[in-house]
C-alpha positions as CSV (number, residue, x, y, z in Angstrom):
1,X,-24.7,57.4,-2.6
2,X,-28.4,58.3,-1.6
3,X,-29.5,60.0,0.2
4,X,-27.0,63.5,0.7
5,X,-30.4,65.7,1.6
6,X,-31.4,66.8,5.4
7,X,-33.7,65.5,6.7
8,X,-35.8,68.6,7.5
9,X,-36.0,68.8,3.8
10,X,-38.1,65.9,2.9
11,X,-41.9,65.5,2.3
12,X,-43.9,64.5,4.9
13,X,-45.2,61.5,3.5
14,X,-43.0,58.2,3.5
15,X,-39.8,57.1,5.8
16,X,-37.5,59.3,6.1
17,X,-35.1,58.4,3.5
18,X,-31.1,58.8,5.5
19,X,-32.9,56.6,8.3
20,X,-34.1,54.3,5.9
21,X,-30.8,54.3,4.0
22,X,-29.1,53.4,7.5
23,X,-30.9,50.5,8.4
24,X,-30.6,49.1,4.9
25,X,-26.8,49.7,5.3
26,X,-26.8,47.9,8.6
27,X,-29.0,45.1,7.4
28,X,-26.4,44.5,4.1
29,X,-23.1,44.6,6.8
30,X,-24.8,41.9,8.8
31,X,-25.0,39.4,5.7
32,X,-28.9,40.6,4.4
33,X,-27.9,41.5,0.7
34,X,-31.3,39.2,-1.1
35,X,-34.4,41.9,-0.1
36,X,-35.3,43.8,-3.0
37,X,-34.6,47.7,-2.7
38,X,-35.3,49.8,-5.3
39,X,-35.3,54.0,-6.3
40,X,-38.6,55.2,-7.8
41,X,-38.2,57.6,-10.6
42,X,-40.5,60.2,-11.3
43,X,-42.3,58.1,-14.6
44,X,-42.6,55.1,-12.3
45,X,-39.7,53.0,-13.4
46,X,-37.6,51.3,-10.7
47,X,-34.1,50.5,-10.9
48,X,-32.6,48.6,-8.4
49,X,-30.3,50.0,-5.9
50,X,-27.0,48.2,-5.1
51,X,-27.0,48.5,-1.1
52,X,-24.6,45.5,-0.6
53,X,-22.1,47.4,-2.9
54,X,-22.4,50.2,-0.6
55,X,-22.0,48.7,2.3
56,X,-18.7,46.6,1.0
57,X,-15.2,46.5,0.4
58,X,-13.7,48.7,-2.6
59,X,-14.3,46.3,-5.6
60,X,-12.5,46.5,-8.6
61,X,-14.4,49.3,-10.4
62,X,-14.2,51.3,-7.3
63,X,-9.7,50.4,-7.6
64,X,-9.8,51.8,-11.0
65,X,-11.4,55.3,-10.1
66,X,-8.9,55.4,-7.3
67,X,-6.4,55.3,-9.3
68,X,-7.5,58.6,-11.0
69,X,-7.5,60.5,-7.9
70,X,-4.8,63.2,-6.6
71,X,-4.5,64.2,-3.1
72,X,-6.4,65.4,-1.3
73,X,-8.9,64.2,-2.5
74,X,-12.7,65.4,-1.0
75,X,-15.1,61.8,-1.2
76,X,-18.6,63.4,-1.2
77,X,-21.5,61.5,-0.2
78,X,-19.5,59.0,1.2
79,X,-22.0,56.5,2.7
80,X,-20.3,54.0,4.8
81,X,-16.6,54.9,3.6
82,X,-15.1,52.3,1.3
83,X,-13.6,54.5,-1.1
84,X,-12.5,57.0,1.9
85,X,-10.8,54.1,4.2
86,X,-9.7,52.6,0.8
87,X,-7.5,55.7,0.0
88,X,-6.8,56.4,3.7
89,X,-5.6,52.7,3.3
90,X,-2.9,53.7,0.8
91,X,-1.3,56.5,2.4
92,X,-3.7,59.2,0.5
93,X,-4.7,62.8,1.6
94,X,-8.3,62.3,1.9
95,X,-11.6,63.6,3.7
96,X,-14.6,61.5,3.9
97,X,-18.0,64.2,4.0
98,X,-21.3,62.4,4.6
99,X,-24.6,64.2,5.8
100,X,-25.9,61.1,8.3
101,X,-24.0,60.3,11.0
102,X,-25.3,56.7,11.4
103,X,-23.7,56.1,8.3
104,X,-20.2,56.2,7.6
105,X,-19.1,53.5,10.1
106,X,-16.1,52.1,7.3
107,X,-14.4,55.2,7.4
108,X,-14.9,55.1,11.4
109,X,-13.5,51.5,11.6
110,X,-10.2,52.6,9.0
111,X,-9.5,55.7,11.3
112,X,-10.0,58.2,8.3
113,X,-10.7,61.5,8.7
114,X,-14.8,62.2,8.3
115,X,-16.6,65.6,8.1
116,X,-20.1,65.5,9.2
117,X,-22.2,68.1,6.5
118,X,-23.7,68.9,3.4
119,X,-21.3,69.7,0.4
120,X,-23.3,73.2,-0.1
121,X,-22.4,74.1,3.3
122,X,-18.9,74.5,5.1
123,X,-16.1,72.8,3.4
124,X,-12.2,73.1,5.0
125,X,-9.6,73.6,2.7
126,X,-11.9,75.0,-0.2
127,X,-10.1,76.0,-3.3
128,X,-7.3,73.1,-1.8
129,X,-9.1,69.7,-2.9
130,X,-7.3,68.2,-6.1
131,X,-9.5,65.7,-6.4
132,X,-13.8,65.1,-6.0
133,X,-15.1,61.7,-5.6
134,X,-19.2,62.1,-6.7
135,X,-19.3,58.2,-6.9
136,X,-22.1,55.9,-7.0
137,X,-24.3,58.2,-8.6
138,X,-23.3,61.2,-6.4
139,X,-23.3,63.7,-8.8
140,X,-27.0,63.4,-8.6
141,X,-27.2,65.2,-5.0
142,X,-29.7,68.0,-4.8
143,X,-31.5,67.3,-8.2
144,X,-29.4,70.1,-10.1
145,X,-26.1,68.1,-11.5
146,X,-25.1,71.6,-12.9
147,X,-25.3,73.6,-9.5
148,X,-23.6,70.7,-7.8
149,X,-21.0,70.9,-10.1
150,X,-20.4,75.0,-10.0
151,X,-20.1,74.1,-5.9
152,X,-17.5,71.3,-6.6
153,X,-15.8,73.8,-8.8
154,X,-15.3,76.7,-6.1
155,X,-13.7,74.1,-3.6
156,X,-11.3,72.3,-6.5
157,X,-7.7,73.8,-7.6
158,X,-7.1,75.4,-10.7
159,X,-5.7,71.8,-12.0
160,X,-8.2,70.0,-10.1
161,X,-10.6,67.0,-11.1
162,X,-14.2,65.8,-10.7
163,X,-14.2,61.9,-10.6
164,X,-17.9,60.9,-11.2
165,X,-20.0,58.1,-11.9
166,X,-23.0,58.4,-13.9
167,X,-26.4,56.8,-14.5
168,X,-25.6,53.8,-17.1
169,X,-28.0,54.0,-20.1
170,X,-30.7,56.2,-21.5
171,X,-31.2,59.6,-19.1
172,X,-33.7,59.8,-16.3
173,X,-36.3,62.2,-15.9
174,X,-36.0,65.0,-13.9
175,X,-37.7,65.1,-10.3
176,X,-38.2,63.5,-7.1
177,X,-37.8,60.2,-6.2
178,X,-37.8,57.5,-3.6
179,X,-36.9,54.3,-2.2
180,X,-38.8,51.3,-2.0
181,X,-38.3,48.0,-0.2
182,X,-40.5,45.2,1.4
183,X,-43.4,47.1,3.1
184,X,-41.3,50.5,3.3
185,X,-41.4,53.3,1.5
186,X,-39.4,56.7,1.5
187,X,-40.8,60.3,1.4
188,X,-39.8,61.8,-2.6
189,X,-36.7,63.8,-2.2
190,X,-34.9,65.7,-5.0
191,X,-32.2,63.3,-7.3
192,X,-30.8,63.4,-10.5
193,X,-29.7,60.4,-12.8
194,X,-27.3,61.8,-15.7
195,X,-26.1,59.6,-18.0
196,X,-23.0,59.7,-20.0
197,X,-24.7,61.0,-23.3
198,X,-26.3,63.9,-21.0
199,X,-22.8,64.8,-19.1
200,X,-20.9,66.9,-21.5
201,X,-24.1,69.5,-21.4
202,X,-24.3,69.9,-17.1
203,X,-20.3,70.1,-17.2
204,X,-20.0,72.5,-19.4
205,X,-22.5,74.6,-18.1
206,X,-20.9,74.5,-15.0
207,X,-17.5,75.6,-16.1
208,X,-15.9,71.7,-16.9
209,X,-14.4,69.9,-19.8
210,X,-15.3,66.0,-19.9
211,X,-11.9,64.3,-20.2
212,X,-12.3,61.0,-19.8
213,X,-15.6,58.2,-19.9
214,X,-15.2,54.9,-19.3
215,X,-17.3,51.8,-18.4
216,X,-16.5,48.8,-16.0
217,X,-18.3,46.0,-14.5
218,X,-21.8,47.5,-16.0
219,X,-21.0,50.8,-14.2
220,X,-19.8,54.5,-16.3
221,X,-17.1,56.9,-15.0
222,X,-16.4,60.0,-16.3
223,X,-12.7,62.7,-15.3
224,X,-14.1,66.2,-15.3
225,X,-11.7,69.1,-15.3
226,X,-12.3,72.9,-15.1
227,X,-12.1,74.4,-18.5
């Protein structure tokens, strides 16, 4: 979920983009789901960004990635928590990390456990996680899908898993982007939109085999193992 960046990493220009994130997230939780939010790619296409789906309940796309994932399972980028309180919900070994604080209030309100931090820095447990969640579009953190990957690889097990979903359609460009809503506007900061067609090339330069794709409810999901 955008943003996973810190905030003394962004451009000066434009909103900062985890505060803007949060108030959009608040906004959605209070019953405000009709204002149009969109990310800015780096051509100047816009695709519209799914904030109420954030903010939610698991749905039934979300259920069916669940199901794929082995304990314990790492959810990174969690936004507000729905897949972390979802698991923690079910009796499953599982550890929330989000970078903004004011975010994550689902995984709060379950009573699941939450790191605070940035998936390049400290991680407990690395080489221990069976499972990593990179959902809604996570595996776009950072910009580099390939040196995210190599990072989720050093904290998996040997018979771990990558659970990602991907950017449906054609590929994005490469670059900064930024969010855009009703008379506010985000500084650029560095994302990546991969696509399924795209995947097999980042995974395998990062040291994974592409299992498993599969689409549901106009979203795609791809099982990445280390090869």
């Amino acid at each position: 979920m955008l943003p996973l960046t810190s905030p003394q990493r962004q451009a000066p220009s434009g909103v900062d983009p985890a505060a803007l994130l949060a108030g959009w997230l608040a906004e959605t939780r209070g019953g405000d789901d009709l204002k149009p939010r969109v990310l800015r790619l780096p051509d100047g296409r816009v695709m519209p960004l799914p904030v109420a789906r954030w903010a939610g309940p698991a749905d039934a796309a979300d259920e069916a990635l669940l199901t794929r994932a082995t304990g314990p399972v790492l959810d990174v980028g969690c936004g507000p928590g729905r897949l972390t309180a979802a698991l923690h919900a079910k009796g499953s070994d599982v550890l929330g990390l989000e970078l903004v604080e004011r975010i994550p209030v689902l995984v709060r309100g379950a009573g699941a456990p939450l790191l605070l931090g940035d998936i390049f820095g400290p991680v407990p447990r690395a080489g221990q996680w069976r499972t990593l969640l990179l959902a809604d579009g996570n595996i776009g953190i950072g910009g580099d899908p390939v040196r995210l990957l190599r990072r989720c690889r050093d904290l998996l097990t040997a018979d771990g898993k990558v659970l990602c979903e991907l950017h449906p359609g054609e590929q994005a460009p490469v670059g900064r982007v930024r969010m855009e809503g009703l008379g506010t506007t985000s500084a650029w900061f560095p994302w990546a939109l991969l696509s399924t067609d795209c995947l097999p090339a980042a995974a395998g330069a990062a040291g994974f085999d592409v299992i498993e794709t599969w689409s549901m409810q106009g979203r795609d999901f791809a099982t990445l193992v280390p090869t």
